[in-house]
N, C-alpha and C positions, 0 to 999 in steps of 0.2 A: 585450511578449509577450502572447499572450491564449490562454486553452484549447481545445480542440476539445471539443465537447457532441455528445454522442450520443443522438439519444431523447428522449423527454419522463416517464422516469420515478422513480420514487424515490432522489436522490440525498440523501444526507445528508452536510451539512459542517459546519464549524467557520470562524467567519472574523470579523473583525474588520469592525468599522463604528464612523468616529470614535472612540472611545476605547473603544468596549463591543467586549467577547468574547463571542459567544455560538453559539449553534449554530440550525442550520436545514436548508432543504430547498429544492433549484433545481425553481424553476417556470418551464419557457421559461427566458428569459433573464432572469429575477429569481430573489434570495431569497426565503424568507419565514423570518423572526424568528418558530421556534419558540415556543423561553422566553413572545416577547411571547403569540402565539398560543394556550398553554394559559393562559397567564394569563387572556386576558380570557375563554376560553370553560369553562375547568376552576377558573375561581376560586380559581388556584393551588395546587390540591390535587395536582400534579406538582412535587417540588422537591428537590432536590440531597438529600443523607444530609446535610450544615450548614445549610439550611434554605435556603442560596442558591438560587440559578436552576442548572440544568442543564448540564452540560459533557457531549460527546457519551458519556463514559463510565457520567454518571447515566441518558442516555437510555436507552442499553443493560440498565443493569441494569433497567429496569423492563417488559424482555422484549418479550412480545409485545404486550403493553399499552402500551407507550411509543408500538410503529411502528405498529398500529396507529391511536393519536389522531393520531401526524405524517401518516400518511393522511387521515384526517378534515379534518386542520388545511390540505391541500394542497387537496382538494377542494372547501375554502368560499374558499380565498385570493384568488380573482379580485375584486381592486377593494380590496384590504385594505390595510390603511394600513401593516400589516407588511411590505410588498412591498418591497426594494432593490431596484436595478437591479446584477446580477452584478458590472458590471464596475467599479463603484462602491467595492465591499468588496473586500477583503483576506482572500485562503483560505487558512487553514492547514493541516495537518497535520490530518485527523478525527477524530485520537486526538492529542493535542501530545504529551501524556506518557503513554505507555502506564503502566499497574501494572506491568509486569514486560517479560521483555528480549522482543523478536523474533525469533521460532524461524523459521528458516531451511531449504532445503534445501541442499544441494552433490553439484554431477556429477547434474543430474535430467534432462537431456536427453541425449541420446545421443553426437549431436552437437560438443556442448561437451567432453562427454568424450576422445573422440577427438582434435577440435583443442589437447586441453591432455597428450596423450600424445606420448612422445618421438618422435622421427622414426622409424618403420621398425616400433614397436612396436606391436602387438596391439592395444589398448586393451580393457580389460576395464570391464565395465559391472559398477556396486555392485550386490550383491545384498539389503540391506537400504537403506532410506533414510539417507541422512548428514543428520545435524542437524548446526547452529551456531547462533548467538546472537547479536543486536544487542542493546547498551542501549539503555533509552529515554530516552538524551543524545544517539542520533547519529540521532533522528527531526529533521526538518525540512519544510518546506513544500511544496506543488506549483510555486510559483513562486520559492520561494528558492534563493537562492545555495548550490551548494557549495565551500567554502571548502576550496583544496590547501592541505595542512598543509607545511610543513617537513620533517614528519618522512620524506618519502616523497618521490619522484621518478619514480615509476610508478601513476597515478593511474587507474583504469577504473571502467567502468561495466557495467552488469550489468540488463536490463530482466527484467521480473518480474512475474509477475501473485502479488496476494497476496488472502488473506483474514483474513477474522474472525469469532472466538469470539464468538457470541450466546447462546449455552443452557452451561449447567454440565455437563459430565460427565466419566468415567473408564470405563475399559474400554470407549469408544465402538464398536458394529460398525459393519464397515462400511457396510450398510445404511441407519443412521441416522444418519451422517455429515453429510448437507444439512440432517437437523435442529437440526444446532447450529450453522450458520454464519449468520449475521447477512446481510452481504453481500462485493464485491470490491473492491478499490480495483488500481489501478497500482503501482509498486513500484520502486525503481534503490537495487540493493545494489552502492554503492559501495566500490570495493576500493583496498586499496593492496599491489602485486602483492610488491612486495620486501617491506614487513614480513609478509609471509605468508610467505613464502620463508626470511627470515633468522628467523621465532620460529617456524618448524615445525607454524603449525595457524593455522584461519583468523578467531580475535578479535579480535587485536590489529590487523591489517591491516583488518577491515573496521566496526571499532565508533568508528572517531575519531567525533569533532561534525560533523556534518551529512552524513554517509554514509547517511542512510535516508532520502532525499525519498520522499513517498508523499502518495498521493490522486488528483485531485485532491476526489475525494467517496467516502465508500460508497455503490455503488449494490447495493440491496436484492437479493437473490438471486431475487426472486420477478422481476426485471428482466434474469435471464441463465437464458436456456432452459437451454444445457450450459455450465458453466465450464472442461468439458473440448471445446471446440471452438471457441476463441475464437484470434485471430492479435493476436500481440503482437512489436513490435517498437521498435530503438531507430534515433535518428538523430540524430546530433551535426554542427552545424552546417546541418542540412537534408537532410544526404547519409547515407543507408540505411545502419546495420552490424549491425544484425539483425534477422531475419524470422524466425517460426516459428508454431506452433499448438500451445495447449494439450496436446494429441490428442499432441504428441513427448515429452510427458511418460515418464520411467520409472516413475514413479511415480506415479498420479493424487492428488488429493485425498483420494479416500476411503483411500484405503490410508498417507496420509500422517498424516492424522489417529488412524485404528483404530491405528496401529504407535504413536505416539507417547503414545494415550492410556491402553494398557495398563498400569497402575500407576502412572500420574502425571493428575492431576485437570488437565482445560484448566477454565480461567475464563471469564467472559464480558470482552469486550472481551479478546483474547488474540490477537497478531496471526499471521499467517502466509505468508512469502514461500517461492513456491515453485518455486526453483531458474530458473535463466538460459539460454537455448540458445545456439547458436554464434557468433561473431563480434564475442568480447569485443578489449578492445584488443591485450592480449597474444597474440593470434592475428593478428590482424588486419595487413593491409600499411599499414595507416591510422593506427593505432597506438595508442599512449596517448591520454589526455586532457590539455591543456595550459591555463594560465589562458586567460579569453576565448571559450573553447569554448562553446556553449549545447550541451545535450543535452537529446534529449527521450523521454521513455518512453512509450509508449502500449499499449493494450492494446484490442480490440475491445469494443463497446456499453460502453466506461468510461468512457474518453478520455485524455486526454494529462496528463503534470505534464512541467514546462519550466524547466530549472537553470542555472544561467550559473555555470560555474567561475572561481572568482576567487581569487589568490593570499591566501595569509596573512600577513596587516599581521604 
């Protein structure tokens, strides 16, 4: 498998090289090994809250100062010995484990609403935003497996453009909503349609283990002009089952954040997908997802994460 890249700008990952985890930033078609990077030029005075090296969630916390030096650190990296070549490493998840669970939307495009109402009926659009929640047990990689559980025999997918919490606050307006977002990543909230059916709300069906592949980077916000006019879609197997824009949103960004962070504090590193448009499987003449399947999510100027569904040993 290999990802589609878009652009030449701030993406920030997490990924494995030989035995080391660490975090960094695509250049072209290389890494550059952060960690390594402030080390030799910051003398290590960037370093984890344990004294370690950096995981993308220490980067975060050190705000605008962090992204910032990985700017710096991008602009001197031609020729540096910290350079991988991409396809060399192994990308993970740019958060593996979030601090807390994945705040979600549901019924955000119009669309999907519609295709998920009975035959004949009206469909009525939510007047407030619907939240839900993933653990940070059912994140996983841009190229990993998602593993069909047993438990389920209606397995879908769901493409999503998400973001993240960079600045701390509450009672956010809306206005100052892009101040606290860090950047975008891609997103596939995997569902499982019958346990949402038989336990009457949408947890348990969409939090198994490895239901949240995401990434396959953050790319910096200052790298997406409008995150509300971006075309995201999904394709399983190669062949199209959803197309849509931002812009079909019911609810934009700014309004999902402002509603959410009236009396509840967002963090930094705090993630956010935000709802799916039409042409999940349970609509679809295509249908579910079956082991063997690859699916792929993309999103415009992000790019692709790429999952191979595989039965449960």
């Amino acid at each position: 498998m290999s990802i589609a890249i878009y652009g030449i700008g701030m993406k920030l990952v997490t990924y494995r090289s030989s035995s080391k985890v660490t975090i960094g930033t695509v250049v072209g078609d290389l890494v550059l090994d952060l960690n390594a990077a402030f080390k030799a030029h910051l003398g290590g005075s960037f370093k984890g809250k344990m004294g370690e090296h950096l995981d993308m969630l220490g980067l975060l916390d050190l705000g605008s100062a962090g992204i910032s030096e990985a700017k710096k650190a991008v602009k001197a990296a031609e020729g540096s010995k910290y350079l991988t070549p991409l396809k060399e490493v192994k990308l993970m998840a740019p958060i593996p484990r979030p601090r807390k669970n994945i705040v979600c939307l549901g019924l955000n495009y119009a669309e999907h609403v519609k295709e998920g109402s009975k035959s004949g009926a009206e469909p009525k659009l939510p007047a407030v935003p619907i939240y839900f929640t993933k653990p940070p047990t059912a994140v996983t990689g841009p190229l990993d497996d998602i593993i069909y559980p047993r438990v389920t025999e209606k397995l879908d997918y769901e493409a999503e453009l998400a973001f993240v919490i960079g600045k701390k606050g509450k009672n956010i307006p809306e206005e100052k909503v892009y101040d606290h977002i860090v950047g975008y990543m891609a997103f596939n909230d995997v569902s499982a349609r019958d346990l949402q059916a038989k336990h009457q709300q949408w947890y348990r069906g969409k939090s198994i283990d490895t239901f949240a592949p995401m990434g396959p980077w953050i790319v910096t916000k200052e790298e997406i002009e409008d995150p509300q006019n971006l075309e995201l879609w999904c394709k399983v197997n190669g062949v199209q089952r959803q197309h849509a824009k931002t812009s079909d949103m019911i609810f934009n960004i700014k309004k999902i954040v402002a509603t959410l962070s009236a009396g509840i504090t967002l963090e930094v590193g705090d993630i956010f997908a935000t709802g799916t448009p039409s042409g999940v499987g349970s609509s679809n003449p295509l249908g579910f997802l079956k082991p063997g399947d690859v699916v792929e999510v993309g999103v415009e100027k992000i790019g692709s994460i790429i999952n191979k569904v595989i039965a449960e040993k």
